[in-house]
mmCIF file of the N, C-alpha and C atoms, coordinates in Angstrom:
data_MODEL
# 
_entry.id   MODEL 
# 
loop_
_atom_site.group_PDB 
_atom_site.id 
_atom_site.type_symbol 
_atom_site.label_atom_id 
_atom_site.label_alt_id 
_atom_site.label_comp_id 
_atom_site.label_asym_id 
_atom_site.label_entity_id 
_atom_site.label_seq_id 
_atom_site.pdbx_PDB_ins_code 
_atom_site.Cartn_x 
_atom_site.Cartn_y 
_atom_site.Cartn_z 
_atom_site.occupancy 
_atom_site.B_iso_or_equiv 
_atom_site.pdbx_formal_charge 
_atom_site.auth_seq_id 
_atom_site.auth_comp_id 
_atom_site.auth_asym_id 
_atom_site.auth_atom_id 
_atom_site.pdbx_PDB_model_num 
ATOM 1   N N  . UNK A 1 1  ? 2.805   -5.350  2.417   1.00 0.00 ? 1  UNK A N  1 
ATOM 2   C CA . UNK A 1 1  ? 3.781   -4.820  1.500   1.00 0.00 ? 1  UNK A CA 1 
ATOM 3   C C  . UNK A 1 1  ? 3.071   -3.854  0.556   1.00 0.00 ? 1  UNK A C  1 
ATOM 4   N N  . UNK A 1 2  ? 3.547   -2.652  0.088   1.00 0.00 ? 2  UNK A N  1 
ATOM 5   C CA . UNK A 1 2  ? 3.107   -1.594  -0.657  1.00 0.00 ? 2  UNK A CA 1 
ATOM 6   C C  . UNK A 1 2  ? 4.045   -1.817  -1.849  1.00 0.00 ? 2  UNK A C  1 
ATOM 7   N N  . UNK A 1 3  ? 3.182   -1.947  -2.783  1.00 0.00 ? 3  UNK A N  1 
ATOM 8   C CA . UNK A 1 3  ? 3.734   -2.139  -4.175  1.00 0.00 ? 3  UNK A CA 1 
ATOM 9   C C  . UNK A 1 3  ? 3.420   -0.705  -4.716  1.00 0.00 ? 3  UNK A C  1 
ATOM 10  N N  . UNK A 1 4  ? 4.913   -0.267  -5.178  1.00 0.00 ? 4  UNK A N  1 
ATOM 11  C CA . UNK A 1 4  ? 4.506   1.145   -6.284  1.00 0.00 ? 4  UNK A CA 1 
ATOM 12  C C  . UNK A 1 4  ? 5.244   1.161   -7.631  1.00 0.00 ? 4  UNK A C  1 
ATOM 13  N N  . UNK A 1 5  ? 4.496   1.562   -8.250  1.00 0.00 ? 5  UNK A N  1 
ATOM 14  C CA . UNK A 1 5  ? 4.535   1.447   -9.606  1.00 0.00 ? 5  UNK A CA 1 
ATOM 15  C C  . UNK A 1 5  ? 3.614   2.064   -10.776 1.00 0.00 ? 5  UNK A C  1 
ATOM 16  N N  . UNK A 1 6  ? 4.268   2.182   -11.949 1.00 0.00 ? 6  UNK A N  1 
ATOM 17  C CA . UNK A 1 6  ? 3.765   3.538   -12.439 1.00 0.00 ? 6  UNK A CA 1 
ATOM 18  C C  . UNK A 1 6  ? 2.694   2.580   -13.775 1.00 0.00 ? 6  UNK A C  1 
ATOM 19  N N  . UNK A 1 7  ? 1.212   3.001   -13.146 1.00 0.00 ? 7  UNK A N  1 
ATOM 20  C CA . UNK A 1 7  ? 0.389   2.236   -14.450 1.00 0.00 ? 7  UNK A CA 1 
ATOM 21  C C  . UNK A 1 7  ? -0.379  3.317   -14.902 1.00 0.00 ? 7  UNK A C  1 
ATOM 22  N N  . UNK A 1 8  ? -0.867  2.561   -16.398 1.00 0.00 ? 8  UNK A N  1 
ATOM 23  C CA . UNK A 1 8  ? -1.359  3.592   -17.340 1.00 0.00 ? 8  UNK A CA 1 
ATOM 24  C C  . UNK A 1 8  ? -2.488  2.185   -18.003 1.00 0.00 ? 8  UNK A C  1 
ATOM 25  N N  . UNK A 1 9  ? -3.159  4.090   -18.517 1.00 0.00 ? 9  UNK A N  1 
ATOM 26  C CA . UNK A 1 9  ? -4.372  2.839   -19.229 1.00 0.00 ? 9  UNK A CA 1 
ATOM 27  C C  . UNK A 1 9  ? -5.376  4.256   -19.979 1.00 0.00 ? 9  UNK A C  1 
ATOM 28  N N  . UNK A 1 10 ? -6.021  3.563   -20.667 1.00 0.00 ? 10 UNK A N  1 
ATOM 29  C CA . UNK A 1 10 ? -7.016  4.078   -22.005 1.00 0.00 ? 10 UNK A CA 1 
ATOM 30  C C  . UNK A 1 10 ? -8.177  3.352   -22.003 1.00 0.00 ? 10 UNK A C  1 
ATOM 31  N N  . UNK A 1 11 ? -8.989  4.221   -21.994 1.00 0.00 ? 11 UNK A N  1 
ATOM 32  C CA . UNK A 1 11 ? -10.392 3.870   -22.361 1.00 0.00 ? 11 UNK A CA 1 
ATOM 33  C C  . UNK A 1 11 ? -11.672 4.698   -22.875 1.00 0.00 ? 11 UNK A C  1 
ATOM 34  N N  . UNK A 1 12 ? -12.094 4.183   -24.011 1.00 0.00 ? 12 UNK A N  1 
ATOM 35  C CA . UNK A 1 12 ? -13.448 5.020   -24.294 1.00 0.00 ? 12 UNK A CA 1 
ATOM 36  C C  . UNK A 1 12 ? -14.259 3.991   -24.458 1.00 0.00 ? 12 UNK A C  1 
ATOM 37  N N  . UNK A 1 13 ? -15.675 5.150   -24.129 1.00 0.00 ? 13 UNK A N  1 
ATOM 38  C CA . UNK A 1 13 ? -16.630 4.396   -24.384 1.00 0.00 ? 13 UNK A CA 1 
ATOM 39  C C  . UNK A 1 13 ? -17.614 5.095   -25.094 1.00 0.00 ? 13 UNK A C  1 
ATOM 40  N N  . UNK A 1 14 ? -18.412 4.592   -26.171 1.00 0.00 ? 14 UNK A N  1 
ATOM 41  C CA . UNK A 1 14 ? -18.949 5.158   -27.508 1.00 0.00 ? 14 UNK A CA 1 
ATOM 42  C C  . UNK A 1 14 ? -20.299 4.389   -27.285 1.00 0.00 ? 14 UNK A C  1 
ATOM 43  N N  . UNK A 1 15 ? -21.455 5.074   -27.618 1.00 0.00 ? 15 UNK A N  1 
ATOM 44  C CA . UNK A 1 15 ? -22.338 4.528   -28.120 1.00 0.00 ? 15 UNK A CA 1 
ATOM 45  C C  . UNK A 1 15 ? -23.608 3.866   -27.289 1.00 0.00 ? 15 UNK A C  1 
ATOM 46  N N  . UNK A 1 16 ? -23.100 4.558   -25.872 1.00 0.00 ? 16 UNK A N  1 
ATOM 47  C CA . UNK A 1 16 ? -23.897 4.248   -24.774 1.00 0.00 ? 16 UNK A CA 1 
ATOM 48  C C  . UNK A 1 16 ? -24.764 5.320   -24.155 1.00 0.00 ? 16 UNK A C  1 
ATOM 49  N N  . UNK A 1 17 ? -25.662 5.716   -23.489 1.00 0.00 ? 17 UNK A N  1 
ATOM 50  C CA . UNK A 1 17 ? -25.856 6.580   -22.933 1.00 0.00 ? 17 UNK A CA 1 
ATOM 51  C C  . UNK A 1 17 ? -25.093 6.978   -21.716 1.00 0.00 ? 17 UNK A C  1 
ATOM 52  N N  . UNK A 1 18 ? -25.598 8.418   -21.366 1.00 0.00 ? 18 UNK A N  1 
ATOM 53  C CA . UNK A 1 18 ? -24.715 9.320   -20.341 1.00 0.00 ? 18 UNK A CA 1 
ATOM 54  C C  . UNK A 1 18 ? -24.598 8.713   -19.129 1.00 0.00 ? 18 UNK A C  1 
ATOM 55  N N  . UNK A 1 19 ? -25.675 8.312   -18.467 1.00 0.00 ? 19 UNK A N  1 
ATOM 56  C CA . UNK A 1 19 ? -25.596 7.149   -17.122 1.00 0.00 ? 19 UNK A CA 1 
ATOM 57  C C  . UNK A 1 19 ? -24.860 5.839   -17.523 1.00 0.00 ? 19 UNK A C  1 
ATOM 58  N N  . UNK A 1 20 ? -24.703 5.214   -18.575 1.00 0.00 ? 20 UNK A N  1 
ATOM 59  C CA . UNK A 1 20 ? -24.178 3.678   -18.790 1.00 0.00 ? 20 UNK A CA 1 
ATOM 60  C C  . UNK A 1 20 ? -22.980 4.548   -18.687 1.00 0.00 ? 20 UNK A C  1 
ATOM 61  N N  . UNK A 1 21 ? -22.503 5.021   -19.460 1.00 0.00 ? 21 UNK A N  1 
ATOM 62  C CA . UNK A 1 21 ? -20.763 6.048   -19.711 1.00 0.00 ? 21 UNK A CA 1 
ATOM 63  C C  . UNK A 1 21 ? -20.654 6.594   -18.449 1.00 0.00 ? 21 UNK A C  1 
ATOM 64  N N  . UNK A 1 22 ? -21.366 7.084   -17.315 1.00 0.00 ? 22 UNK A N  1 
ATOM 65  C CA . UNK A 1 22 ? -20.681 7.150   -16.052 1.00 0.00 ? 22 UNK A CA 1 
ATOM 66  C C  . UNK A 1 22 ? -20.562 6.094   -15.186 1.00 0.00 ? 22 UNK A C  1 
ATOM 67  N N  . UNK A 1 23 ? -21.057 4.995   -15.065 1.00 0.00 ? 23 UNK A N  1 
ATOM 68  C CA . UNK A 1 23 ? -21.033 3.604   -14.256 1.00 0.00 ? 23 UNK A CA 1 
ATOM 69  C C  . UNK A 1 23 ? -19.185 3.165   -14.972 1.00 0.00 ? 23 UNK A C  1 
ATOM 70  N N  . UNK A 1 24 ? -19.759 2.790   -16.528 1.00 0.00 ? 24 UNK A N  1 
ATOM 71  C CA . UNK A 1 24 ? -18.256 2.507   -16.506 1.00 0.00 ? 24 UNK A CA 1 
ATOM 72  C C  . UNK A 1 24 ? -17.150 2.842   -16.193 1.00 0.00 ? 24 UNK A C  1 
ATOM 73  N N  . UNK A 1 25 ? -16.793 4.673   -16.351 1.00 0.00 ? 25 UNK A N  1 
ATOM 74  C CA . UNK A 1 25 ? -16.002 5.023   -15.608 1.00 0.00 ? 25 UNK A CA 1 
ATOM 75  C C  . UNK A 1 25 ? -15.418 5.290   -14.465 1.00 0.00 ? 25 UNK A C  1 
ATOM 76  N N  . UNK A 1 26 ? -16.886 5.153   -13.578 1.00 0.00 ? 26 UNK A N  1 
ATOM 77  C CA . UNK A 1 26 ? -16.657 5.144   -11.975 1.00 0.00 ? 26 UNK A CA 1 
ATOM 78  C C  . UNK A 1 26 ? -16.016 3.499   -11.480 1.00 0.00 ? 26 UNK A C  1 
ATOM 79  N N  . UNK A 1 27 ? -16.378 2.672   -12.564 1.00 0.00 ? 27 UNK A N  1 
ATOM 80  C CA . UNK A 1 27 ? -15.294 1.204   -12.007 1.00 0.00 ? 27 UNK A CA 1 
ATOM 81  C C  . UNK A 1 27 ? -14.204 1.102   -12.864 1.00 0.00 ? 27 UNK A C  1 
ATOM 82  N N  . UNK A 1 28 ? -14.098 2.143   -13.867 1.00 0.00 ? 28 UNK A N  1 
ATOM 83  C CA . UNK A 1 28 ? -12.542 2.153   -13.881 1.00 0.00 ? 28 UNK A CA 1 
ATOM 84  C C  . UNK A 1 28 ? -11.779 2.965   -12.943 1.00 0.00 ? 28 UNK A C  1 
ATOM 85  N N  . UNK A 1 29 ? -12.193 3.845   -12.776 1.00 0.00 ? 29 UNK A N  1 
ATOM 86  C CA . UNK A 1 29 ? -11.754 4.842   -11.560 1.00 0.00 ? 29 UNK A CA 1 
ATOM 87  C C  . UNK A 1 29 ? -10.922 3.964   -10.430 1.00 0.00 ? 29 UNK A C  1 
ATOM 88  N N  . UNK A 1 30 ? -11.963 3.018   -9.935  1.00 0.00 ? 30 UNK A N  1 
ATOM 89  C CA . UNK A 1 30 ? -11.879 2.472   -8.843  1.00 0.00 ? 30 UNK A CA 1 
ATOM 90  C C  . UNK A 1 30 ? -10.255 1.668   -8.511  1.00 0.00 ? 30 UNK A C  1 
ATOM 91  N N  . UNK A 1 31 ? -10.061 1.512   -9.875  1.00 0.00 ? 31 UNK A N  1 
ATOM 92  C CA . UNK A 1 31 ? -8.298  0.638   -9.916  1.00 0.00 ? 31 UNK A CA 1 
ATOM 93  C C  . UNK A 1 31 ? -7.137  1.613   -9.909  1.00 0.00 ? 31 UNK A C  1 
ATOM 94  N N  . UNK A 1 32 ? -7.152  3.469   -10.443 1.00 0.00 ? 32 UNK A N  1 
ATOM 95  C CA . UNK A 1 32 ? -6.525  4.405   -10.075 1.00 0.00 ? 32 UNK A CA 1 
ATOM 96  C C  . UNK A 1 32 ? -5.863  4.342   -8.704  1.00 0.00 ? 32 UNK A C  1 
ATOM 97  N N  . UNK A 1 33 ? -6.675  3.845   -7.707  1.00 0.00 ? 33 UNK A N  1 
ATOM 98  C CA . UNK A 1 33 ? -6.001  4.518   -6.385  1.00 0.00 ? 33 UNK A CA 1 
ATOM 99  C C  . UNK A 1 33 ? -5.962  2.949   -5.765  1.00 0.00 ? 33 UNK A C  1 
ATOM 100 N N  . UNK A 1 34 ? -5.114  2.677   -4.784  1.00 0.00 ? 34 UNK A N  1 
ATOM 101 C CA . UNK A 1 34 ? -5.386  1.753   -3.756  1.00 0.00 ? 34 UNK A CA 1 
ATOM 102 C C  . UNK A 1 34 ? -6.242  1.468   -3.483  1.00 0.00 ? 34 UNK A C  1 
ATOM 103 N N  . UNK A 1 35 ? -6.056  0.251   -3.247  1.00 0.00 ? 35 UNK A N  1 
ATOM 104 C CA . UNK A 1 35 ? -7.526  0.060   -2.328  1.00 0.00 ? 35 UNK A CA 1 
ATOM 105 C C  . UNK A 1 35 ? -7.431  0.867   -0.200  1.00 0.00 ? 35 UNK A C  1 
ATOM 106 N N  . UNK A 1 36 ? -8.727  0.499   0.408   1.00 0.00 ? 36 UNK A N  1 
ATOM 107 C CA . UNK A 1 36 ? -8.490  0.748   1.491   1.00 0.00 ? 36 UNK A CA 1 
ATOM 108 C C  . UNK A 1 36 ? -7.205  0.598   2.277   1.00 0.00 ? 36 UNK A C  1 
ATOM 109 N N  . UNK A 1 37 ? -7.189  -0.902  2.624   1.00 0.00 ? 37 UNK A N  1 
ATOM 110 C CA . UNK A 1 37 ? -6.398  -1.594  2.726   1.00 0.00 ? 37 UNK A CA 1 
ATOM 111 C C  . UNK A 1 37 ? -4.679  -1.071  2.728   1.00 0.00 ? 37 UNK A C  1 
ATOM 112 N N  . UNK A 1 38 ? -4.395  -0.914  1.297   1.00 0.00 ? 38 UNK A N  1 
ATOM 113 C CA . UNK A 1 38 ? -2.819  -0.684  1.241   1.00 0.00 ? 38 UNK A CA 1 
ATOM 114 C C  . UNK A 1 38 ? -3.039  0.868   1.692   1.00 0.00 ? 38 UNK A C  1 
ATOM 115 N N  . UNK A 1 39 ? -4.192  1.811   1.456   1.00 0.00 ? 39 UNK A N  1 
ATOM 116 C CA . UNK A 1 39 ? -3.787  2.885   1.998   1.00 0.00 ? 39 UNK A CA 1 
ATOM 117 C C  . UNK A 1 39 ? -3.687  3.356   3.509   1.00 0.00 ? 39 UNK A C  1 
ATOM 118 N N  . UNK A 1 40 ? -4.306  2.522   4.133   1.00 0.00 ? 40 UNK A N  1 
ATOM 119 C CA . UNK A 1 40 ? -3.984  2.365   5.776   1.00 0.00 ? 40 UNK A CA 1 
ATOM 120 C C  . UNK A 1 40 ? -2.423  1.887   6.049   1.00 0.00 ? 40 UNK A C  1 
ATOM 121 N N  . UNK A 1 41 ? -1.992  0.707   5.322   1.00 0.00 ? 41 UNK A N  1 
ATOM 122 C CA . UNK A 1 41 ? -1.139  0.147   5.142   1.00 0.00 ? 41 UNK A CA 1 
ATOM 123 C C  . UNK A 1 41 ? 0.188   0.973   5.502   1.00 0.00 ? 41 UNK A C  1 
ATOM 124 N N  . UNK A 1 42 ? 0.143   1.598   3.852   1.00 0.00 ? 42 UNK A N  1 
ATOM 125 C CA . UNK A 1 42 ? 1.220   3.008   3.544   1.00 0.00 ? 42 UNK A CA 1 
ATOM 126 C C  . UNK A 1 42 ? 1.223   3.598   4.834   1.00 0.00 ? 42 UNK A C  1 
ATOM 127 N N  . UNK A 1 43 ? -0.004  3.904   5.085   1.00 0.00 ? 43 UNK A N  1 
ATOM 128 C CA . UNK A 1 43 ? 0.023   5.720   6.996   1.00 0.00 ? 43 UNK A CA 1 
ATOM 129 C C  . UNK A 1 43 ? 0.812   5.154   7.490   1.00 0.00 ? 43 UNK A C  1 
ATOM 130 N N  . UNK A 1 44 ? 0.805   3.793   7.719   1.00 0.00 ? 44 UNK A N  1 
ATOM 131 C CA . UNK A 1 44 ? 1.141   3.225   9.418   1.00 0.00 ? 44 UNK A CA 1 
ATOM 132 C C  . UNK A 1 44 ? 2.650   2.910   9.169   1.00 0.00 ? 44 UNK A C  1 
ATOM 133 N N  . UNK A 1 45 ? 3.180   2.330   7.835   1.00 0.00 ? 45 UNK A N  1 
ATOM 134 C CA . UNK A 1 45 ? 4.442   2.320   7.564   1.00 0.00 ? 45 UNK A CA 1 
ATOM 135 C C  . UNK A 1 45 ? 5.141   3.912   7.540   1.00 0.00 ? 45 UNK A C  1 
ATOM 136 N N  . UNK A 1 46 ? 4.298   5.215   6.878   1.00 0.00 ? 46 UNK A N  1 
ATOM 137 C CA . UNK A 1 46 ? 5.139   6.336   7.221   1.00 0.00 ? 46 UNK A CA 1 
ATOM 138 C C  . UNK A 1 46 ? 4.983   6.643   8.177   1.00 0.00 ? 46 UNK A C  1 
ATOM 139 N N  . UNK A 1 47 ? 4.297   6.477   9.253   1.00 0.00 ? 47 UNK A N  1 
ATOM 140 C CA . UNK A 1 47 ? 3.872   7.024   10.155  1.00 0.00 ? 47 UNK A CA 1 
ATOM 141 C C  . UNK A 1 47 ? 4.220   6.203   11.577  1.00 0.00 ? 47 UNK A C  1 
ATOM 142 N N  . UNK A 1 48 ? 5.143   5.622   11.866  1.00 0.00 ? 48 UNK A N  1 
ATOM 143 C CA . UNK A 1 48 ? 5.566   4.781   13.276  1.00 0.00 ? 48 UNK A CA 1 
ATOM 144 C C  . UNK A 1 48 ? 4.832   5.090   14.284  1.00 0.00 ? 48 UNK A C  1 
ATOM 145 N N  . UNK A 1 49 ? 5.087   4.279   15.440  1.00 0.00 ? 49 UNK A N  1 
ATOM 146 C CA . UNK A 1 49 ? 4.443   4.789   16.975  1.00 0.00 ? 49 UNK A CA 1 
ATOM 147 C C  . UNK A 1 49 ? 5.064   5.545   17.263  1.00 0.00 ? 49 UNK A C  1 
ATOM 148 N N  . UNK A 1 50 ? 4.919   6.162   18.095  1.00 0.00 ? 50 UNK A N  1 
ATOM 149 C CA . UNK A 1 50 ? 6.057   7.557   18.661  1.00 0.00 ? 50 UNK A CA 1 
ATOM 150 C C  . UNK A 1 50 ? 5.922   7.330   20.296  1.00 0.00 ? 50 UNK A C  1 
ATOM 151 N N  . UNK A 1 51 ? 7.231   7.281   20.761  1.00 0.00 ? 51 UNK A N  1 
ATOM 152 C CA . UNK A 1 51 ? 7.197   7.433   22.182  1.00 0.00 ? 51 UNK A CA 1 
ATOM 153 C C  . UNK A 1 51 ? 6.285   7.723   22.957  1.00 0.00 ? 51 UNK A C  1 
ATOM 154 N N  . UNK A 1 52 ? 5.584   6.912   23.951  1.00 0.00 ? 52 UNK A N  1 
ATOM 155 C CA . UNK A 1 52 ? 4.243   7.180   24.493  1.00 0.00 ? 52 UNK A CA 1 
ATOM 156 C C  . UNK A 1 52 ? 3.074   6.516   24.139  1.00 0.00 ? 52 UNK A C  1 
ATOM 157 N N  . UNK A 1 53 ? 3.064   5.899   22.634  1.00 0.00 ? 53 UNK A N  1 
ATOM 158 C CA . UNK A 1 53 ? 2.292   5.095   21.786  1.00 0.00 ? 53 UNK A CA 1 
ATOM 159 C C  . UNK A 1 53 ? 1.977   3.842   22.409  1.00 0.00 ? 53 UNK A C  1 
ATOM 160 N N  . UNK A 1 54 ? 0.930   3.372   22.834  1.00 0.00 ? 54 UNK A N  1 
ATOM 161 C CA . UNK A 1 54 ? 0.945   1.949   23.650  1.00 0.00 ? 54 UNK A CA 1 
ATOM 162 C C  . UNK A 1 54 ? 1.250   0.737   22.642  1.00 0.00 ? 54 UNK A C  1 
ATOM 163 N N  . UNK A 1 55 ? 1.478   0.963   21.231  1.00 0.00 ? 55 UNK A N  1 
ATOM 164 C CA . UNK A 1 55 ? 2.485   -0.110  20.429  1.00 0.00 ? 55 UNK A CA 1 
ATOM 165 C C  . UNK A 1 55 ? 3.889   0.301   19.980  1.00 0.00 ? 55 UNK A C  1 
ATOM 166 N N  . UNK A 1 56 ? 4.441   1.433   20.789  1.00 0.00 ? 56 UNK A N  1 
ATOM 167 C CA . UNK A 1 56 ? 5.719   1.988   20.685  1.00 0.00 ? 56 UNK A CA 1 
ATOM 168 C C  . UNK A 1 56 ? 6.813   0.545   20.965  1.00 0.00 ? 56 UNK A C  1 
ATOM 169 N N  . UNK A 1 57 ? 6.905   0.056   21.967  1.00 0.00 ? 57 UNK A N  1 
ATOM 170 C CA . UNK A 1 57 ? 7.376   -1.280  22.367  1.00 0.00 ? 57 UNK A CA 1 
ATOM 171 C C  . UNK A 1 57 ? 7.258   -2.618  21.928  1.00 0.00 ? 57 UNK A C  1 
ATOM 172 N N  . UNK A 1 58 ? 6.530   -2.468  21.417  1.00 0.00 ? 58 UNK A N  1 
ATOM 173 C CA . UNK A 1 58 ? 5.853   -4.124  20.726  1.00 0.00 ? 58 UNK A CA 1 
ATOM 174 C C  . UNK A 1 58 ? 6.670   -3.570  19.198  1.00 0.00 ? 58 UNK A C  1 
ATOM 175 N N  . UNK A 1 59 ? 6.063   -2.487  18.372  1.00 0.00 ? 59 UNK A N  1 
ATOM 176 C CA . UNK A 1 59 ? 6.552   -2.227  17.386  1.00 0.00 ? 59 UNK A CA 1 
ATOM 177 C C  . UNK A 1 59 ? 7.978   -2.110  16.944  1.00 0.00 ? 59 UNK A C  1 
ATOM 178 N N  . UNK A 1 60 ? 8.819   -1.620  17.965  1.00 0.00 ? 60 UNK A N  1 
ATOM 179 C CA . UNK A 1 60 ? 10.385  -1.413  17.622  1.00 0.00 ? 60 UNK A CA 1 
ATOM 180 C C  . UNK A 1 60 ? 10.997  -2.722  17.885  1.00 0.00 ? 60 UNK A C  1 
ATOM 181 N N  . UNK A 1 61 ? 10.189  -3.612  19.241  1.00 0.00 ? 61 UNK A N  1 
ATOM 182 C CA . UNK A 1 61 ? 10.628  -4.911  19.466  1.00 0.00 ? 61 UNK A CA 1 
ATOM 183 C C  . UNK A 1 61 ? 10.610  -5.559  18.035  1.00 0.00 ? 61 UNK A C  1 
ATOM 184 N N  . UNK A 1 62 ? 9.541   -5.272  17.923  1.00 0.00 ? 62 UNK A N  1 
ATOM 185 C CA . UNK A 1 62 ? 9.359   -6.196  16.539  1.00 0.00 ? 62 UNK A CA 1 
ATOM 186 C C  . UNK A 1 62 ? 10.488  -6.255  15.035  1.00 0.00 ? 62 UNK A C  1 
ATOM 187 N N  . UNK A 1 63 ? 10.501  -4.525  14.742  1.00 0.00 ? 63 UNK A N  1 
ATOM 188 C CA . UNK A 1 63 ? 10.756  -4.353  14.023  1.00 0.00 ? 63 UNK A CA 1 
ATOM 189 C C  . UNK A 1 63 ? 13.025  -4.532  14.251  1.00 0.00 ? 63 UNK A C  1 
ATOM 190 N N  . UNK A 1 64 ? 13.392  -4.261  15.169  1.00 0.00 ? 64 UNK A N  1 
ATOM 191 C CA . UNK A 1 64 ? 14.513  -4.749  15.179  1.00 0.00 ? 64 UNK A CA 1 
ATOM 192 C C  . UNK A 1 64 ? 14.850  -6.072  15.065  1.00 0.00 ? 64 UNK A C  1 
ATOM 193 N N  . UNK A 1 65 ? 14.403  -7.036  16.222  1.00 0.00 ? 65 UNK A N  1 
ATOM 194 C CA . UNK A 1 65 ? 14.146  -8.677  15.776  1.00 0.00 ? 65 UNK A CA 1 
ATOM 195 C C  . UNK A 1 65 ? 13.578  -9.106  14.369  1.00 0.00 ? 65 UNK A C  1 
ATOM 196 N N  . UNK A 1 66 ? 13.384  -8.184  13.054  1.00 0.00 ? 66 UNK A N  1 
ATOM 197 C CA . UNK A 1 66 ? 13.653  -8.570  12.075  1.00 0.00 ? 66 UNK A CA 1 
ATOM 198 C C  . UNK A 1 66 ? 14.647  -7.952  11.369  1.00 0.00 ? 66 UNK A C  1 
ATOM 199 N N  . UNK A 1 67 ? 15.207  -6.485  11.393  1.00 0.00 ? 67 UNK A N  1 
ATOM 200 C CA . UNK A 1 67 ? 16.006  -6.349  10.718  1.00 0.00 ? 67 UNK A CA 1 
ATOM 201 C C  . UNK A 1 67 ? 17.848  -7.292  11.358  1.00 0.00 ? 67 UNK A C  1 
ATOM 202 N N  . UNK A 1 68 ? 17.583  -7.479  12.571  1.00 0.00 ? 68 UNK A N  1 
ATOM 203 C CA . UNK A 1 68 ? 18.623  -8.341  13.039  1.00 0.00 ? 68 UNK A CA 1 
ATOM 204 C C  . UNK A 1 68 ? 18.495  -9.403  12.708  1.00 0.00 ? 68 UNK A C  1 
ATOM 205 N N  . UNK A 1 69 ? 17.114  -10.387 11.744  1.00 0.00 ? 69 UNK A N  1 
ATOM 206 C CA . UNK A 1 69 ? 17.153  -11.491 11.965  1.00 0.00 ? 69 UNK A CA 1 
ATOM 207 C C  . UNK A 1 69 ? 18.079  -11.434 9.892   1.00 0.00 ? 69 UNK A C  1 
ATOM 208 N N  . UNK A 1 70 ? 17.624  -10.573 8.988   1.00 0.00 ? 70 UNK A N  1 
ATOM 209 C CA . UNK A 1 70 ? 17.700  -9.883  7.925   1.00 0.00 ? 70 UNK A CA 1 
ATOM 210 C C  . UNK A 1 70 ? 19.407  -10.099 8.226   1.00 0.00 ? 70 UNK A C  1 
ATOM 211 N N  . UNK A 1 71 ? 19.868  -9.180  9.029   1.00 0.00 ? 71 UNK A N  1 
ATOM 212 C CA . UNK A 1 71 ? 21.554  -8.852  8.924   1.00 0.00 ? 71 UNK A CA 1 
ATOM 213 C C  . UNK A 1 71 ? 22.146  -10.321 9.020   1.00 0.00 ? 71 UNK A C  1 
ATOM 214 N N  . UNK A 1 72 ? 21.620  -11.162 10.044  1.00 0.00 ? 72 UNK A N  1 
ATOM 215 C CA . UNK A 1 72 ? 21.997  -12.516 10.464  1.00 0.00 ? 72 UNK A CA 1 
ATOM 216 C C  . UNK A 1 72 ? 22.020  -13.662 8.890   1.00 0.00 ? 72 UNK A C  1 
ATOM 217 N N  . UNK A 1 73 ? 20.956  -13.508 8.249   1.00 0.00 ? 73 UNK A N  1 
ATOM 218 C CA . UNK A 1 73 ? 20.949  -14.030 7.034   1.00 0.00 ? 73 UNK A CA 1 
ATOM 219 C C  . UNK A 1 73 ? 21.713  -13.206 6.067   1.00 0.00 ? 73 UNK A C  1 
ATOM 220 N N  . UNK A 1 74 ? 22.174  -12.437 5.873   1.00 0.00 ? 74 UNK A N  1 
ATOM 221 C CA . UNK A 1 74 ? 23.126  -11.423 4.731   1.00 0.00 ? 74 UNK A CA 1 
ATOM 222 C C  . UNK A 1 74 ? 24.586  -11.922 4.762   1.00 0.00 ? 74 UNK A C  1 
ATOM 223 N N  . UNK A 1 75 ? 24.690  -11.888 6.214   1.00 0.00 ? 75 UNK A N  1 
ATOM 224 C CA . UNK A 1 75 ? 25.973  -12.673 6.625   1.00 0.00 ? 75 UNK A CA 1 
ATOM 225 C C  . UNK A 1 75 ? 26.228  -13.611 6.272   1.00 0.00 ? 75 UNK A C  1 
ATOM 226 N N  . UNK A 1 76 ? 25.322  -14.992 6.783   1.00 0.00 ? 76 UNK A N  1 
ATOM 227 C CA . UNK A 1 76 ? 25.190  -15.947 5.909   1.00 0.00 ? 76 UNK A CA 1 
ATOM 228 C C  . UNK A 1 76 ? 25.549  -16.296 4.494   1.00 0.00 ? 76 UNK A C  1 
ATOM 229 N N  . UNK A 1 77 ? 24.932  -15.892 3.654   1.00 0.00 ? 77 UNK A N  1 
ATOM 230 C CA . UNK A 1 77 ? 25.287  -15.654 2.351   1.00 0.00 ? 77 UNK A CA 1 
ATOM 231 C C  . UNK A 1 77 ? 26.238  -15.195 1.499   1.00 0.00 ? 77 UNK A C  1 
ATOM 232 N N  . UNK A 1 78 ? 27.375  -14.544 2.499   1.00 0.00 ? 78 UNK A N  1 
ATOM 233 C CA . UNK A 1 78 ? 28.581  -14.293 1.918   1.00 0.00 ? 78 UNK A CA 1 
ATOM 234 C C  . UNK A 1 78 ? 29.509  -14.808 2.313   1.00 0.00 ? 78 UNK A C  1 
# 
């Protein structure tokens, strides 16, 4: 699951030298972007198999047998 959402943040740092003041900011940096992970994540969700894809079949199998399993429970509930 890709969580998006809009974060913010502030930070200084005073009183350190020029190498200590770039370490810290290179691991704040690091929480700016995704990690690996969700950004592979994201491609493969915009990015489907496409006809010819040797998980073209497995993938749409898949992905219909849940949105049918989804409609089956909606129903349910009303």
């Amino acid at each position: 699951m890709v969580s998006v959402g809009n974060r913010q943040s502030y930070m200084e740092v005073t009183g350190f030298s020029s190498e200590v003041r770039e370490q810290f900011y290179k691991v704040a940096s690091v929480n700016l972007c995704s990690n690996i992970s969700g950004q592979i994540l994201a491609s493969l969700v915009m990015s489907p198999p496409k006809v010819g894809d040797e998980s073209y079949d497995a993938y749409f199998c898949e992905r219909d047998g849940i949105l049918k399993s989804l409609a089956r429970r909606a129903k349910m509930r009303n």
